[in-house]
SELO-976513 format. One record per residue (C-alpha): y negated, z negated, x. Coordinates in pm, whole numbers, padded with zeros to 5 digits, always signed. Each point is the difference from the previous one (the first is absolute). Layout:
N
YZX...
//
This chain:
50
-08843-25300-08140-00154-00353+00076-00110+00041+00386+00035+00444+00010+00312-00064+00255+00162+00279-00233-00316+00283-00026-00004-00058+00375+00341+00047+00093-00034+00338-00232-00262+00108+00168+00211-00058+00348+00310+00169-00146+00132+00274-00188+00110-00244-00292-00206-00066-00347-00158-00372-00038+00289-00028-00291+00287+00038+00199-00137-00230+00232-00059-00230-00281+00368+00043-00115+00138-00078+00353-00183-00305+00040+00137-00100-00352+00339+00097+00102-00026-00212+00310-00121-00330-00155+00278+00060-00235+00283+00030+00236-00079-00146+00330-00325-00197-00047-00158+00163+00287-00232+00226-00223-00292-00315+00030+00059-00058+00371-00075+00407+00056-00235-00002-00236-00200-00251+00126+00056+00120+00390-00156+00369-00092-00294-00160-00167-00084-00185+00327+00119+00339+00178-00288+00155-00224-00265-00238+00015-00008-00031+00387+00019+00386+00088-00311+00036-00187+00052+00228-00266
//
């Protein structure tokens, strides 16, 4: 939703952009990691060029 990480990883998977969305909620909630992987796809993203 704020750098397309989510539409992307949609795109790459079988999964919907929402239940992406919900598991990188979940994750902030209960481990705190949700950021860290968030953050690590959007660079993922950004450098393979699409």
């Amino acid at each position: 939703m704020l750098l397309g990480v989510c539409e992307w990883l949609a795109t790459k998977t079988s999964f919907t952009a929402k239940n992406i969305r919900i598991f990188f909620v979940l994750l902030v909630l209960l481990a705190g990691t949700g950021v860290a992987l968030y953050l690590i796809l959007w660079l993922v993203k950004v450098f393979s060029g699409e």
